[in-house]
Every structure is written in structure tokens, then in C-alpha cells.
C-alpha positions in Angstrom: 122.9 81.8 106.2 119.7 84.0 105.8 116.8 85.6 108.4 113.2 85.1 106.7 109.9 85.8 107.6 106.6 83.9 107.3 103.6 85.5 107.9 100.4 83.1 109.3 97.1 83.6 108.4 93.7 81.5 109.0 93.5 80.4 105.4 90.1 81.2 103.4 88.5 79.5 100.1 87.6 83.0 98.7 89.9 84.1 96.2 89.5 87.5 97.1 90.9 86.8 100.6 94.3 84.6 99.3 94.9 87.5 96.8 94.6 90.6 99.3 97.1 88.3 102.2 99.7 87.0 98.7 99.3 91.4 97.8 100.2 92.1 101.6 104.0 90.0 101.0 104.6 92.0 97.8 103.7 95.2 99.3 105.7 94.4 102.7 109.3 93.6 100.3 110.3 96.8 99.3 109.6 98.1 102.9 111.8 95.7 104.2 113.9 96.2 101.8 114.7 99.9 102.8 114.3 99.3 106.4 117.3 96.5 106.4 119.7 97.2 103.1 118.5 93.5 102.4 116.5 91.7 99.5 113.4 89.8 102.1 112.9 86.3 102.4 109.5 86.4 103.7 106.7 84.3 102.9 103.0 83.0 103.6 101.4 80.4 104.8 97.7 79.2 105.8 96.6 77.5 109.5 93.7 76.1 108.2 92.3 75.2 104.1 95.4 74.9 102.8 96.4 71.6 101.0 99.3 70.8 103.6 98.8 71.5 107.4 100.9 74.5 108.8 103.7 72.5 109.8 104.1 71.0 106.8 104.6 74.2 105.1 106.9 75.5 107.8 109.2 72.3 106.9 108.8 73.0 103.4 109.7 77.0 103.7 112.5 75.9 105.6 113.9 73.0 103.7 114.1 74.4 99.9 115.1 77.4 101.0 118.1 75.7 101.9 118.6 73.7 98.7 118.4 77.5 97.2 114.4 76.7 95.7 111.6 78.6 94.4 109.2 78.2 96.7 106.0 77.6 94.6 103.6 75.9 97.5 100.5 77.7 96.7 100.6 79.4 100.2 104.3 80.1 99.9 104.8 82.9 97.5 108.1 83.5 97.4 112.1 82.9 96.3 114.7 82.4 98.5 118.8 82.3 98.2 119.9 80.2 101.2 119.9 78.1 104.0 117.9 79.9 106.5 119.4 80.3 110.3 116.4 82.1 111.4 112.8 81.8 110.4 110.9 84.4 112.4 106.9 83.2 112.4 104.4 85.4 112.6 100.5 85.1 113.2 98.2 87.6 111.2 95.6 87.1 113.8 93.3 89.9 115.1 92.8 87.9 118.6 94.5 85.9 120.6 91.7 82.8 120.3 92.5 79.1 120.8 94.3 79.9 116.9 97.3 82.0 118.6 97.5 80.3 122.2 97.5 76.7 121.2 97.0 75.7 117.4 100.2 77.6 116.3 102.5 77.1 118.7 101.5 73.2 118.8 102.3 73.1 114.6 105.5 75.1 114.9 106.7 72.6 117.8 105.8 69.6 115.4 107.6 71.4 112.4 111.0 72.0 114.6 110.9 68.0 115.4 110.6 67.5 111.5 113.7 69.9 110.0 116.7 68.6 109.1 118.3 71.8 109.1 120.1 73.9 111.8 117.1 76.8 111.2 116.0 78.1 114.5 112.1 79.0 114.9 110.8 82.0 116.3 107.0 81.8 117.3 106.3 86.2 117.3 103.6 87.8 119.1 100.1 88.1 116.9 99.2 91.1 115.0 96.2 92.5 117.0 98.5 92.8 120.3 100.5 95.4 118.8 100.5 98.9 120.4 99.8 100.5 117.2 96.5 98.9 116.4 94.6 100.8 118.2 95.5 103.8 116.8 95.0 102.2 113.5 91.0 101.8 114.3 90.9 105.4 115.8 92.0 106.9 112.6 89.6 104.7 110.6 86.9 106.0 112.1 87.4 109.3 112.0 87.4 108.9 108.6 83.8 107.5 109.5 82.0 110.5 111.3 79.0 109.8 113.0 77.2 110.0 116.6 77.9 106.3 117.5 80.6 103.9 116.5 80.1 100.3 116.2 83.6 97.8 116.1 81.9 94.7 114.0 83.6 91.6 114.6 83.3 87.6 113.9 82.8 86.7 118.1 83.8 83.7 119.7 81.2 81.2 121.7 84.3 80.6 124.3 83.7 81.9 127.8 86.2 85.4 127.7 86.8 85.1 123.8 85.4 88.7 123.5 87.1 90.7 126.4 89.5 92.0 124.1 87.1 93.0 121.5 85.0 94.7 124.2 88.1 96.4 125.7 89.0 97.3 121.8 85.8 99.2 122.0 85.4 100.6 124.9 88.8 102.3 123.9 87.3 103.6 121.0 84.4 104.7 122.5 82.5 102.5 120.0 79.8 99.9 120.6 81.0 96.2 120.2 78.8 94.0 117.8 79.3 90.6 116.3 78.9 88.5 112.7 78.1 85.0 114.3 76.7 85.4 118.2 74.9 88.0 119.9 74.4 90.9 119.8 74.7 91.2 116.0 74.5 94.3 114.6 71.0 94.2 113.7 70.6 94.3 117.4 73.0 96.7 118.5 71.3 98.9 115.3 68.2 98.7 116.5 69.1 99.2 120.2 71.1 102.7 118.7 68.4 104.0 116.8 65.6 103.4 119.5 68.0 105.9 121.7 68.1 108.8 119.2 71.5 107.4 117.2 70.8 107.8 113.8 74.4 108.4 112.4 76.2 105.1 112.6 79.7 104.6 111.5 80.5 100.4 111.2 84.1 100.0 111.0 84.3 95.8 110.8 87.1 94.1 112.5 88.3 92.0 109.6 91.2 91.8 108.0 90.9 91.0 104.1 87.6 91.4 102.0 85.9 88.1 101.3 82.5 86.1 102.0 81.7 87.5 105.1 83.0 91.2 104.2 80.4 91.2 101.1 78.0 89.5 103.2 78.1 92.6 105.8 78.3 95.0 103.0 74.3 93.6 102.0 73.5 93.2 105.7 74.1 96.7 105.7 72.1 98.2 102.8 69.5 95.9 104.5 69.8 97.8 107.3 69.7 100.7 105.4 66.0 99.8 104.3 64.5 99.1 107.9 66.2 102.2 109.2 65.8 104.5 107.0 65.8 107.3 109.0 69.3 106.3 109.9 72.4 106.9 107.9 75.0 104.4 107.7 78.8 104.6 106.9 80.6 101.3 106.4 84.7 100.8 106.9 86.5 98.7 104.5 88.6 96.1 105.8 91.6 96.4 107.8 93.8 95.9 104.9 92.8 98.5 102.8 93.6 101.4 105.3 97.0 102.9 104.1 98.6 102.9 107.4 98.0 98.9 107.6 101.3 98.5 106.0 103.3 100.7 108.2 101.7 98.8 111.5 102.5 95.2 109.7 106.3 96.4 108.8 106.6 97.8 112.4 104.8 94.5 114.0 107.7 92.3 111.7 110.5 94.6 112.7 109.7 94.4 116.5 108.8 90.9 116.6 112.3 90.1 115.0 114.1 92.7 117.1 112.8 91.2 120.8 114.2 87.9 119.8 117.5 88.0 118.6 
């Protein structure tokens, strides 16, 4: 009998995305490795645009990692050696939205009514929570100096859905601005610059690169154009900082640790 670990991510079309999150499992294993004198079982899987819904994949994880399978669901990169007594599940969410509070917990209920195996399921607190995140988004922008911050992310329409975003900022002492509601950061640019800000650092709130990464990447040299007076700096996603896999491994460790 074995522990594993499957980390759960929105899902995305874009290649780019599903390479960085499969690149994230590879880089986690020798981590683990040295952390626990153990070769991982850990594996990925997708809440939404995958080509089996979450709890499917759960049951799937589960079930041929007892009958001692490579796992070769294109969400599930992995190989396991045994029945599994503990699968430890773990959202890669930046929020806790209507994704973390109901969707997940509602597929990994429906998956433990579906195994035929004595694995026990652990739903784990979601990435963004963690105490070291924070900390994380400090250091990034320091690595971004400039006179005024802004913390770019998607937004949610739902009445609260950006507290924690605006608490994120206000930590950071950085101005909150958003890729799909208001204020967007053309507005919270323009809004900046009319005070006297003309050293902006954008550090967005995302984890992998993908469509809407590139597509703030040209928003940005748009801005660039109609501000020219300004000067921009632009983060890279969350992924890409080097300390990203030190927070994931320490997020895995303490997730596992709380619930045994």
C-alpha cells in the first residue's frame, strides 16, 4: 500500500498551459523524492476541458494504480507501483471561487462512491491559502522596481469573489486590477499615471503562461504606446518564479502532514 498525490488544476486548451502544469509534476519528483526517501506517486488532473470529468480521473488514478498501471490518461502523467491507501488531492487554485468550495469537493465525493478499492481521499487546502504566497508575490516584485505596483488578476462577477485579491494587494501595497471586469488595467493605468505614477511594475496573478498571459503581454506594449511617458515592467507567471517550487513542495508536504 502506497501514499500519492494528485495535483488539480482548471484545465486549459492552450498547449502552453498543459505543458508548464505536466513540467510542474516532473520538477516536484525529485523534491519529494529527497524530502521522503521515497520514489512519488503523484499525478495531474484537469477540473474542467479534459476528456473525462475530474471524478472520473480520480477513479481512474486510483484504480490502475492498484492493478500496478501506467497511467497514460492524458491528464495523468505518471507510473505507479501499487494499490494506493491514501490519495492526498490537491487544488492548484489561486482563490478559493465556487472551483475550491463546491466543484471539487462535490467530484471527489462522487469519485469515493465510485472506487472499488479501500483508497482513502484527502480533499487538501488550495494553493493560494498557503502562508507562503505572499511572500512569494513580495519577492516578485521587488524584482519589479517601480513607484506603484499593480496585482493583475482574472476577477470574478460574484458578490465578495475579489476580497481576497484586494486583501492580497493591499498586503503588498500594490493596486488591484483585473483581465475580465472592472477596473482593468487600462483603467487603473490611466488612473496611476494621471496622479504622477509613471513607473509601473504589473506582476499578473496567473499561474501558467497561456492565452490570456500573451494576451496581457500585447495589452501591455499597448499600453506602452498610449503612455509613453510611462515605463512599464511586466512579471512572468507565477510558475516561472524559482521559489514556486519550494512553495508547491511545502504546500504538498503540509497538506499531507495535517491529515494523517
Amino acid at each position: 500500500m502506497s501514499v500519492a498525490y494528485l495535483l488539480i488544476a482548471h484545465g486549459s486548451r492552450d498547449r502552453r498551459s498543459q505543458s508548464a502544469f505536466a513540467a510542474l509534476v516532473e520538477q516536484l519528483k525529485p523534491h519529494l523524492h529527497a524530502a521522503t526517501a521515497e520514489l512519488p506517486t503523484i499525478g495531474i488532473a484537469a477540473l474542467e476541458l479534459s476528456v473525462q470529468p475530474l471524478h472520473q480521473q480520480i477513479v481512474q488514478f486510483v484504480h490502475q494504480a492498484a492493478t500496478q498501471q501506467t497511467i497514460s490518461h492524458p491528464t495523468l502523467v505518471t507510473t505507479v507501483d501499487g494499490p494506493l491507501s491514501d490519495l492526498y488531492l490537491f487544488p492548484l487554485f489561486l482563490l478559493p471561487g465556487m472551483h475550491v468550495r463546491e466543484d471539487i469537493p462535490a467530484e471527489v465525493a462522487q469519485a469515493g462512491t465510485l472506487l472499488t478499492t479501500d483508497c482513502r481521499l484527502h480533499l487538501c487546502p488550495y494553493l493560494g491559502g498557503q502562508p507562503g504566497f505572499v511572500p512569494l508575490l513580495r519577492r516578485l516584485f521587488s524584482q519589479l522596481p517601480a513607484s506603484q505596483r499593480l496585482l493583475l488578476a482574472h476577477g470574478s462577477r460574484r458578490f465578495g469573489g475579489n476580497a481576497p485579491i484586494e486583501a492580497i494587494a493591499g498586503r503588498l501595497n500594490a493596486t488591484p486590477a483585473y483581465w475580465a471586469i472592472a477596473p482593468s488595467l487600462a483603467e487603473q493605468v490611466s488612473q496611476l499615471t494621471a496622479q504622477g505614477h509613471q513607473q509601473l511594475a504589473i506582476q499578473p496573478y496567473f499561474l501558467f503562461p497561456g492565452g490570456i498571459t500573451t494576451a496581457i503581454e500585447d495589452e501591455v506594449n499597448w499600453l506602452q504606446k498610449q503612455f509613453d511617458t510611462a515605463q512599464f515592467q511586466l512579471g512572468r507567471p507565477l510558475c516561472d518564479a524559482p521559489e514556486f517550487i519550494a512553495l508547491v513542495l511545502d504546500w504538498l508536504q503540509r497538506g499531507s502532514q495535517v491529515l494523517q
